[in-house]
C-alpha atoms as a printed R data frame, in Angstrom:
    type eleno elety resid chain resno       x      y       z
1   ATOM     1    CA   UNK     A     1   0.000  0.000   0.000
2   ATOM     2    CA   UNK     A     2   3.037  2.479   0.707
3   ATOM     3    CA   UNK     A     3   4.121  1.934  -2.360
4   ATOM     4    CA   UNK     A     4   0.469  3.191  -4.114
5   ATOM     5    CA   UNK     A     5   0.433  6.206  -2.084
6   ATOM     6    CA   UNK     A     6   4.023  7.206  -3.178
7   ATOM     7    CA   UNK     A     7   2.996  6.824  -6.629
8   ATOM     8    CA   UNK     A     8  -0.087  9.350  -6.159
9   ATOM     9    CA   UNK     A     9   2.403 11.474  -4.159
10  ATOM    10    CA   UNK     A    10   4.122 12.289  -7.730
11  ATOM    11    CA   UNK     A    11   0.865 12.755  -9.565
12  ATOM    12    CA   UNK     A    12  -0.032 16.032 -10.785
13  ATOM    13    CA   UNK     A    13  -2.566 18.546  -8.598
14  ATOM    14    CA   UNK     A    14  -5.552 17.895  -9.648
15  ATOM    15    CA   UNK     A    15  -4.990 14.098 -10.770
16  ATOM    16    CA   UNK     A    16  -5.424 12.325  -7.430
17  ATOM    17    CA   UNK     A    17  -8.503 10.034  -6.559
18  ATOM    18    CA   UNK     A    18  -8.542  7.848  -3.948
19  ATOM    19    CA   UNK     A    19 -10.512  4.404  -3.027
20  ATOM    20    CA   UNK     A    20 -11.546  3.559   0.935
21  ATOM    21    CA   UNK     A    21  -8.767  1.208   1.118
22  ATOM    22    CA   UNK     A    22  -5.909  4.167   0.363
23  ATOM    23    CA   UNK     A    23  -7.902  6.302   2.998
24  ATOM    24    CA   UNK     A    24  -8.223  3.629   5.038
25  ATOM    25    CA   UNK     A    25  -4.525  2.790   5.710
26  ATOM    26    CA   UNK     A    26  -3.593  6.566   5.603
27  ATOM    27    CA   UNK     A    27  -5.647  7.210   8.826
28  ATOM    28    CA   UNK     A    28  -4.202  3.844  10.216
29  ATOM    29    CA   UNK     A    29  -0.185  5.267  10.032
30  ATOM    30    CA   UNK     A    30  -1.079  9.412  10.438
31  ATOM    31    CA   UNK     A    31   1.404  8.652  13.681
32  ATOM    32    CA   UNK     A    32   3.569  6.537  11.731
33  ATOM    33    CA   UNK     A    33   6.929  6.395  13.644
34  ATOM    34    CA   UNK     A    34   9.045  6.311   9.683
35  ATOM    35    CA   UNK     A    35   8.978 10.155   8.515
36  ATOM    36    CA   UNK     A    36   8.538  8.808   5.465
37  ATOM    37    CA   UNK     A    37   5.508  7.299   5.600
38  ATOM    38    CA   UNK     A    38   3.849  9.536   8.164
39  ATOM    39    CA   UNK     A    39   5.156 13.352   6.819
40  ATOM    40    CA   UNK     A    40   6.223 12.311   3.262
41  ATOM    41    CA   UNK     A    41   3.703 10.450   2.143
42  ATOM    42    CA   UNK     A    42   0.053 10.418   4.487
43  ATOM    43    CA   UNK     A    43   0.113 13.697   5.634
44  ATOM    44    CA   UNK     A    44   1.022 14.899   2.041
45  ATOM    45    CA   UNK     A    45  -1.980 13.184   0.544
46  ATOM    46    CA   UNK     A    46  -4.467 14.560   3.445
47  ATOM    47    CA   UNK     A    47  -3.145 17.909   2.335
48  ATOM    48    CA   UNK     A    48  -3.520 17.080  -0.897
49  ATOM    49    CA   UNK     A    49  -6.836 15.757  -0.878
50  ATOM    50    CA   UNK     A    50  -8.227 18.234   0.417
51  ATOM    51    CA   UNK     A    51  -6.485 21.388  -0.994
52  ATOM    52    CA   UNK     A    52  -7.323 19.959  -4.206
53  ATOM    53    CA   UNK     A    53 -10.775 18.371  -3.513
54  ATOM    54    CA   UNK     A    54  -9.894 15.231  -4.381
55  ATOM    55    CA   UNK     A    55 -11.410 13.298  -1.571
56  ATOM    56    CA   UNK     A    56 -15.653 12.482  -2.322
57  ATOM    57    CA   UNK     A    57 -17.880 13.694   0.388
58  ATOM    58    CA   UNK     A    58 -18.383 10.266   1.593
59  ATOM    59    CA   UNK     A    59 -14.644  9.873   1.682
60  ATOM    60    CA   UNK     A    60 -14.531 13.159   3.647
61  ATOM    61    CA   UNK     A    61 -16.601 12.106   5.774
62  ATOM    62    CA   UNK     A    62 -14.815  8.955   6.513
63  ATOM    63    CA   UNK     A    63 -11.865 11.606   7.666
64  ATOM    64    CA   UNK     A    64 -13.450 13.841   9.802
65  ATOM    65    CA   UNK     A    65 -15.700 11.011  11.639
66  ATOM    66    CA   UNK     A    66 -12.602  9.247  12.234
67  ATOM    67    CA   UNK     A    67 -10.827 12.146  13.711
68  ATOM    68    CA   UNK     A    68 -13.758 12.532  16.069
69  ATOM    69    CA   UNK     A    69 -14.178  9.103  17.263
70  ATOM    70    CA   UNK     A    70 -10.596  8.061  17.273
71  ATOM    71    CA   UNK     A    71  -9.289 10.948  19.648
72  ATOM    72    CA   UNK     A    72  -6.195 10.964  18.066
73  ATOM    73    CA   UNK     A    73  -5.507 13.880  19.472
74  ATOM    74    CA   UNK     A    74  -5.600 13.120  23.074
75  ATOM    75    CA   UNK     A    75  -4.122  9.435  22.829
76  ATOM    76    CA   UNK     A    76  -1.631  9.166  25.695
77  ATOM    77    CA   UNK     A    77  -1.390 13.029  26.351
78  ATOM    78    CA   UNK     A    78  -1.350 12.659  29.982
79  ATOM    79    CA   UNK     A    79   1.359  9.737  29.905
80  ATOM    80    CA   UNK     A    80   5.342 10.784  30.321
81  ATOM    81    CA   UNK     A    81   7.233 11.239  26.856
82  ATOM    82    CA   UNK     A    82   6.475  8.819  24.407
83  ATOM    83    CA   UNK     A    83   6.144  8.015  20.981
84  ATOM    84    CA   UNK     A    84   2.268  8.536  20.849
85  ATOM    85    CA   UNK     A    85   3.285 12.519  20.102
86  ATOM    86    CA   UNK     A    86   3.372 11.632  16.446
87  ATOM    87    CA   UNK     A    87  -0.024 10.096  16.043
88  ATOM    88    CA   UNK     A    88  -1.329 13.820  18.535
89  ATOM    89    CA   UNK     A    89   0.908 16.078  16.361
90  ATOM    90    CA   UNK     A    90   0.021 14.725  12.753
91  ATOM    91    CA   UNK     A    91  -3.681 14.361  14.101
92  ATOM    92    CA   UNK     A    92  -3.742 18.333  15.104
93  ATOM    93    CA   UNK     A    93  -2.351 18.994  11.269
94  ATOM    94    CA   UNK     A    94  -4.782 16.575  10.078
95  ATOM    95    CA   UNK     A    95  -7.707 18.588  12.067
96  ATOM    96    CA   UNK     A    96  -6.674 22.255  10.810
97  ATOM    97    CA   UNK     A    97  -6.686 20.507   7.355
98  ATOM    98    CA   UNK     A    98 -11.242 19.626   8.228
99  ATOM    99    CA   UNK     A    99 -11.544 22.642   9.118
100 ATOM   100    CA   UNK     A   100  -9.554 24.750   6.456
101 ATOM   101    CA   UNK     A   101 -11.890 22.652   4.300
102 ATOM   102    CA   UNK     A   102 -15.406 23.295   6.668
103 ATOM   103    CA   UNK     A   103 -14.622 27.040   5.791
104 ATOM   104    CA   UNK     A   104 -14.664 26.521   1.988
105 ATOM   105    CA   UNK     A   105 -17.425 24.132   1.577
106 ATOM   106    CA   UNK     A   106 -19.008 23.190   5.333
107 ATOM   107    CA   UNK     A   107 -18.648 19.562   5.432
108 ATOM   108    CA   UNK     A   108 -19.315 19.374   8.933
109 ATOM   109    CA   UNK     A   109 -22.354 19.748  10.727
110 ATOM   110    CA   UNK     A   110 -22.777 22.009  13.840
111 ATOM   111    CA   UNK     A   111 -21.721 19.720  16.475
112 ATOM   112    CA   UNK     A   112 -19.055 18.050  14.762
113 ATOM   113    CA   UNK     A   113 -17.753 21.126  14.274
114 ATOM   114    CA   UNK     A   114 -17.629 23.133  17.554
115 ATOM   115    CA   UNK     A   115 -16.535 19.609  18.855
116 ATOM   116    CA   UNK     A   116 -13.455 20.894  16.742
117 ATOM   117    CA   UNK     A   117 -12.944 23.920  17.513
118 ATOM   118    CA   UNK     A   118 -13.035 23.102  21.353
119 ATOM   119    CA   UNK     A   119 -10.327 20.533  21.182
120 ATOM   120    CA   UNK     A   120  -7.842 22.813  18.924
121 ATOM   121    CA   UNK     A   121  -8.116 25.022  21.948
122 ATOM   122    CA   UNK     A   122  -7.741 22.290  24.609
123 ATOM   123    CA   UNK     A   123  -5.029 20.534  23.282
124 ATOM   124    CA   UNK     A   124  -2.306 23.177  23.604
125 ATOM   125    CA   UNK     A   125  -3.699 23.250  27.114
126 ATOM   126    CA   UNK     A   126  -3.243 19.170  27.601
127 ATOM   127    CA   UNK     A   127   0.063 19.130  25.645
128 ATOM   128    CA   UNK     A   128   3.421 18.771  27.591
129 ATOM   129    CA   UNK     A   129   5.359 17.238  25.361
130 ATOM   130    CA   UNK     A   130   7.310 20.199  23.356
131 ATOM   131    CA   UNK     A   131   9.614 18.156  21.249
132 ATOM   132    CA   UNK     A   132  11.051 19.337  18.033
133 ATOM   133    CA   UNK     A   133  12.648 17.210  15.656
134 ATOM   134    CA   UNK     A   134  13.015 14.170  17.102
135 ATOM   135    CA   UNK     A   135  16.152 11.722  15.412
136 ATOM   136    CA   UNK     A   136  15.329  9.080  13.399
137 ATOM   137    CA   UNK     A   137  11.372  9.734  13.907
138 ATOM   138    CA   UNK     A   138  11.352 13.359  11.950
139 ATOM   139    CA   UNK     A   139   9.136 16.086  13.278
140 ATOM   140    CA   UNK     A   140   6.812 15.709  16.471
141 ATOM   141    CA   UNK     A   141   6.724 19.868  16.741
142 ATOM   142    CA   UNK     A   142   3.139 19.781  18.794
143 ATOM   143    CA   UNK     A   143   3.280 23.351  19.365
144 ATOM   144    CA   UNK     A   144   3.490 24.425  15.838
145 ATOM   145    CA   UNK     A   145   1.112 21.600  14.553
146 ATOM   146    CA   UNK     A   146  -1.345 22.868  17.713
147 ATOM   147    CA   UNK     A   147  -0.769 26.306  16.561
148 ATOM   148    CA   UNK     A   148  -1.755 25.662  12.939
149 ATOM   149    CA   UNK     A   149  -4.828 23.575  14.322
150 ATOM   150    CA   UNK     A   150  -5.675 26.976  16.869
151 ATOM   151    CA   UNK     A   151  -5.364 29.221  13.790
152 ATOM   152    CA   UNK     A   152  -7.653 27.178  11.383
153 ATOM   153    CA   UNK     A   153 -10.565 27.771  14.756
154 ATOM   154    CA   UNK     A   154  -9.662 31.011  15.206
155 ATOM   155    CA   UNK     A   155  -9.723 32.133  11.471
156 ATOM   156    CA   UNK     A   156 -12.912 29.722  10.774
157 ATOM   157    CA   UNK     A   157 -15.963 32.468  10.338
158 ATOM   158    CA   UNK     A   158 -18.169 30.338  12.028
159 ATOM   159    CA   UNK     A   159 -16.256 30.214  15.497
160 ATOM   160    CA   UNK     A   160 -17.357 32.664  18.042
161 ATOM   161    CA   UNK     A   161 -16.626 32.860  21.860
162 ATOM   162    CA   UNK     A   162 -17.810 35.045  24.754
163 ATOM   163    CA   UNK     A   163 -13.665 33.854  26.455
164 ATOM   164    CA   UNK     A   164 -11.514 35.563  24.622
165 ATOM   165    CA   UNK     A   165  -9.103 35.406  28.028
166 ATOM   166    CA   UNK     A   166  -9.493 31.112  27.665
167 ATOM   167    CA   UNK     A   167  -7.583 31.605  24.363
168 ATOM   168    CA   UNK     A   168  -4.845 33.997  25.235
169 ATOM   169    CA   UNK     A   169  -4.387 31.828  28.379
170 ATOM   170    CA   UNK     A   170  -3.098 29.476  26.067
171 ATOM   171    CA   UNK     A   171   0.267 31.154  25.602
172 ATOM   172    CA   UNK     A   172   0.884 31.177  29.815
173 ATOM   173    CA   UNK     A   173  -0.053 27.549  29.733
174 ATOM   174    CA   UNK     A   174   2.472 26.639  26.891
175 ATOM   175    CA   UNK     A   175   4.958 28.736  28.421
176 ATOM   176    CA   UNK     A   176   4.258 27.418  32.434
177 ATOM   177    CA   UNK     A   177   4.626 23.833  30.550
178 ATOM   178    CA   UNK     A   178   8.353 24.362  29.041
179 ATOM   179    CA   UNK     A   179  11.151 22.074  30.323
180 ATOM   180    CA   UNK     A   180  13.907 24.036  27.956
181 ATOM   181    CA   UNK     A   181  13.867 26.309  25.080
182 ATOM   182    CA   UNK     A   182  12.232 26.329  21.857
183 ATOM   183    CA   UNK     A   183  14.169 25.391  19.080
184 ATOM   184    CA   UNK     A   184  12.086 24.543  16.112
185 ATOM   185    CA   UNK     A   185  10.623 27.925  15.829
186 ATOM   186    CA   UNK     A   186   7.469 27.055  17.886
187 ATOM   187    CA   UNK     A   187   7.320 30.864  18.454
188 ATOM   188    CA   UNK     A   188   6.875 31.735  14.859
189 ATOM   189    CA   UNK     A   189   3.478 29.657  14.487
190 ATOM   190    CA   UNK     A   190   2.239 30.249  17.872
191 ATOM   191    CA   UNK     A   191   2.643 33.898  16.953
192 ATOM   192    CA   UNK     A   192   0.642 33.065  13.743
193 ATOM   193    CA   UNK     A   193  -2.374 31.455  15.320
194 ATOM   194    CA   UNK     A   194  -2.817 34.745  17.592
195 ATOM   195    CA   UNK     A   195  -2.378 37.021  15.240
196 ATOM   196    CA   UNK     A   196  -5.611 35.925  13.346
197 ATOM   197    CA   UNK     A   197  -7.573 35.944  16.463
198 ATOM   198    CA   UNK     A   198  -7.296 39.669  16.255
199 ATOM   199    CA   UNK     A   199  -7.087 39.471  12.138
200 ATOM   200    CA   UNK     A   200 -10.420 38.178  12.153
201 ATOM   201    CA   UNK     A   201 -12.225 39.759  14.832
202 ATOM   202    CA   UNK     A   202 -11.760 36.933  17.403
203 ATOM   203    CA   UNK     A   203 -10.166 38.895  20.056
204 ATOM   204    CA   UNK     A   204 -10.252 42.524  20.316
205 ATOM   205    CA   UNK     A   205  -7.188 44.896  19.219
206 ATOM   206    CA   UNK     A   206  -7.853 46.416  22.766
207 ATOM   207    CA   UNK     A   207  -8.013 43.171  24.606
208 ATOM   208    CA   UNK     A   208  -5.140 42.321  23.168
209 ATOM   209    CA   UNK     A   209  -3.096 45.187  23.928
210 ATOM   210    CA   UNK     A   210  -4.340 44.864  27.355
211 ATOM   211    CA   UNK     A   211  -2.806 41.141  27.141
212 ATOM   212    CA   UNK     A   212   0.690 42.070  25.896
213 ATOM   213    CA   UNK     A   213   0.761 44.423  29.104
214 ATOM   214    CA   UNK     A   214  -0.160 42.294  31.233
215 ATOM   215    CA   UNK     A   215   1.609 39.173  30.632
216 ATOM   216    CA   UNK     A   216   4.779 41.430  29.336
217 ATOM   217    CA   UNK     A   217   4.678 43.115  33.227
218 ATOM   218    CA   UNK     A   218   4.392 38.914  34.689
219 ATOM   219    CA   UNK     A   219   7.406 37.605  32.491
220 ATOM   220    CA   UNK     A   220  10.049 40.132  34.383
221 ATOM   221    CA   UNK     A   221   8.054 39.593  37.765
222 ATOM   222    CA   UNK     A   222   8.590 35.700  37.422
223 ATOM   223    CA   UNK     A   223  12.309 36.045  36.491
224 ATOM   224    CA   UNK     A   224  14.918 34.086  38.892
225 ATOM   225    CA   UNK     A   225  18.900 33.974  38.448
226 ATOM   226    CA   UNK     A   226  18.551 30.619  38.770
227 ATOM   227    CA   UNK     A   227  15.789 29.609  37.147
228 ATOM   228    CA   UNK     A   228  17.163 28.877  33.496
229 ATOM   229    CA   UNK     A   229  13.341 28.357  32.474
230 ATOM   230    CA   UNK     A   230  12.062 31.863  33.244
231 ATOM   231    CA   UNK     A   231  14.815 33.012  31.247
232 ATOM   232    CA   UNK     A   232  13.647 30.746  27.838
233 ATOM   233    CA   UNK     A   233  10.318 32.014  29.031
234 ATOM   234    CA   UNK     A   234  11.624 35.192  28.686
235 ATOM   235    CA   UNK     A   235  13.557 34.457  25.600
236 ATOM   236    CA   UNK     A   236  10.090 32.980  23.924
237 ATOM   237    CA   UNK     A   237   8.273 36.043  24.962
238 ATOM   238    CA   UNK     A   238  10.549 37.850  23.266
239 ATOM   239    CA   UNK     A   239  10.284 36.229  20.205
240 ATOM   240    CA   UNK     A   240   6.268 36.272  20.274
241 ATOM   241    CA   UNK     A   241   6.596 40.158  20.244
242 ATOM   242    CA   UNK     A   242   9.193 40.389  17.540
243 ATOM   243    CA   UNK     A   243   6.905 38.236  15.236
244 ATOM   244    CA   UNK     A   244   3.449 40.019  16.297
245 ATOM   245    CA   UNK     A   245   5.741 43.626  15.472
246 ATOM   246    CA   UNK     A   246   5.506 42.216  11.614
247 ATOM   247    CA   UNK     A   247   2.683 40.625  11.359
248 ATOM   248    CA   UNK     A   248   0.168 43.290  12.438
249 ATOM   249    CA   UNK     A   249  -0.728 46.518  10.696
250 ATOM   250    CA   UNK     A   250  -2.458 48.357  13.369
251 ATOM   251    CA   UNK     A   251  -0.711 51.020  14.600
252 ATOM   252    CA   UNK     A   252  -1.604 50.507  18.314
253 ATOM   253    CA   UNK     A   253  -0.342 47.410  18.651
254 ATOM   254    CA   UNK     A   254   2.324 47.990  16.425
255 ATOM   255    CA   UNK     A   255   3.238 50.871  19.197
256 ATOM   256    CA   UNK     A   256   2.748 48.798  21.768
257 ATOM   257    CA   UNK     A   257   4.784 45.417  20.714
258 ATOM   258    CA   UNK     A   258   8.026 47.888  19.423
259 ATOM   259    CA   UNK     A   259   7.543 49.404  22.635
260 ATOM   260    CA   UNK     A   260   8.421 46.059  24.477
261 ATOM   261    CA   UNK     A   261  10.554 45.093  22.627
262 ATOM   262    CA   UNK     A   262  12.652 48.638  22.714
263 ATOM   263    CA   UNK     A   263  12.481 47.812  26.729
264 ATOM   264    CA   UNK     A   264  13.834 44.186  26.323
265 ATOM   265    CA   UNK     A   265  16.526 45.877  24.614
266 ATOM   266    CA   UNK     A   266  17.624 48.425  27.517
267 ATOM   267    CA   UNK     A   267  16.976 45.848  30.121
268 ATOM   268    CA   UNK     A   268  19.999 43.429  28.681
269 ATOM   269    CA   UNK     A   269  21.949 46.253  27.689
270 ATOM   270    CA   UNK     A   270  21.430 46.747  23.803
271 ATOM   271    CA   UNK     A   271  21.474 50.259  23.231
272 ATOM   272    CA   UNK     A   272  24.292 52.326  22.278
């Protein structure tokens, strides 16, 4: 069967079909522990299948159910480090892939789909595991895959919530949960996700102003000599701003983030 699906891997867009079996076996190894199989070649086909509508309705439907009633996403979250990150990571790609499709033609029905939308927020909360690149197993990267899963919710037009603190609380959570630094560029995609909370009327530009104060004024307060972690904290922070700085237009929080980050810059020492 791996040996189909790399042969449809080097088809032209637009000349892919697939039959139950194919899907069948590609939602059996999304968690694949060979990057080949599990980045190269499934994962490429979801994307593929669905950026270029080559999956039927029923086969669609196949997808989506089984990303519901599987729960992927969750499988072993609360268990120490273990290999079970792939199957949560490629699952959380596979679910901003539904609902990057829901927007375009609705494929899921009103439950289904704030089911969704829920667990893209929850599962940055859940997730402890912050691995990058792992050797010889390729990419687990959870908090860029959750990130791209959070941005396809918060981007969706048919999301709404009356919490917009439950969302920006994700970036303490992620941040209380780090064991070392990122490395993978986590803070790049995180970034990302937040930005088009605001980009799309999710969170208000004031709210979120009021956020970077906030949090900005508890990153120095939780700083400790000692405590290497506060300082990647810190570090991450840092980063957060920097990418928010380019990514927004508005001038207020454009004001605000080069602000912070002019700060950052006295604090260490980087002025002249």
């Amino acid at each position: 069967m791996q040996k189909e699906l790399e042969k449809l891997v080097n088809l032209d867009s637009g000349k892919i079909t697939f039959d139950d079996s194919q899907i069948d076996y590609m939602l059996q190894n999304i968690g694949n522990l060979d990057p080949h199989l599990r980045d190269d070649v499934v994962y490429t086909l979801f994307a593929r299948g669905f950026f270029e509508n080559s999956f039927t309705s029923k086969q669609k439907a196949k997808i989506f159910t089984n990303f519901i009633n599987s729960k992927n996403l969750f499988k072993g979250i609360d268990q120490p480090e273990n290999d079970l990150i792939f199957l949560r990571t490629f699952s959380a790609l596979l679910g901003s892939l539904i609902l990057d499709d829901d927007k375009k033609h609705s494929i899921l029905n009103a439950t289904e789909r704030k089911t969704i939308f829920n667990w893209s927020i929850s599962y940055l909360k859940e997730e402890k595991d912050f691995r990058g690149y792992v050797k010889d197993k390729g990419w687990a990267h959870s908090v860029a895959h959750g990130s791209d899963f959070l941005g396809s919710t918060l981007s969706h037009p048919d999301f709404t919530t009356n919490n917009t603190a439950d969302i920006l609380a994700i970036i303490e959570t992620i941040f209380q949960n780090m064991q070392g630094p990122f490395i993978d560029d986590e803070e790049q995609r995180l970034a990302f996700a937040c930005f088009e909370s605001v980009h799309f009327g999710k969170i208000p530009t004031a709210e979120f102003n009021s956020f970077i104060n906030c949090y900005n004024e508890k990153i120095y307060q939780q700083l400790a000599e000692n405590d290497r972690i506060s300082w990647y904290r810190l570090s991450s922070w840092l980063k957060l701003l920097q990418n928010w700085y380019f990514y927004f237009s508005n001038q207020s929080v454009k004001d605000n983030l080069l602000s912070k980050i002019t700060a950052y810059n006295e604090k260490m020492g980087y002025t002249l």
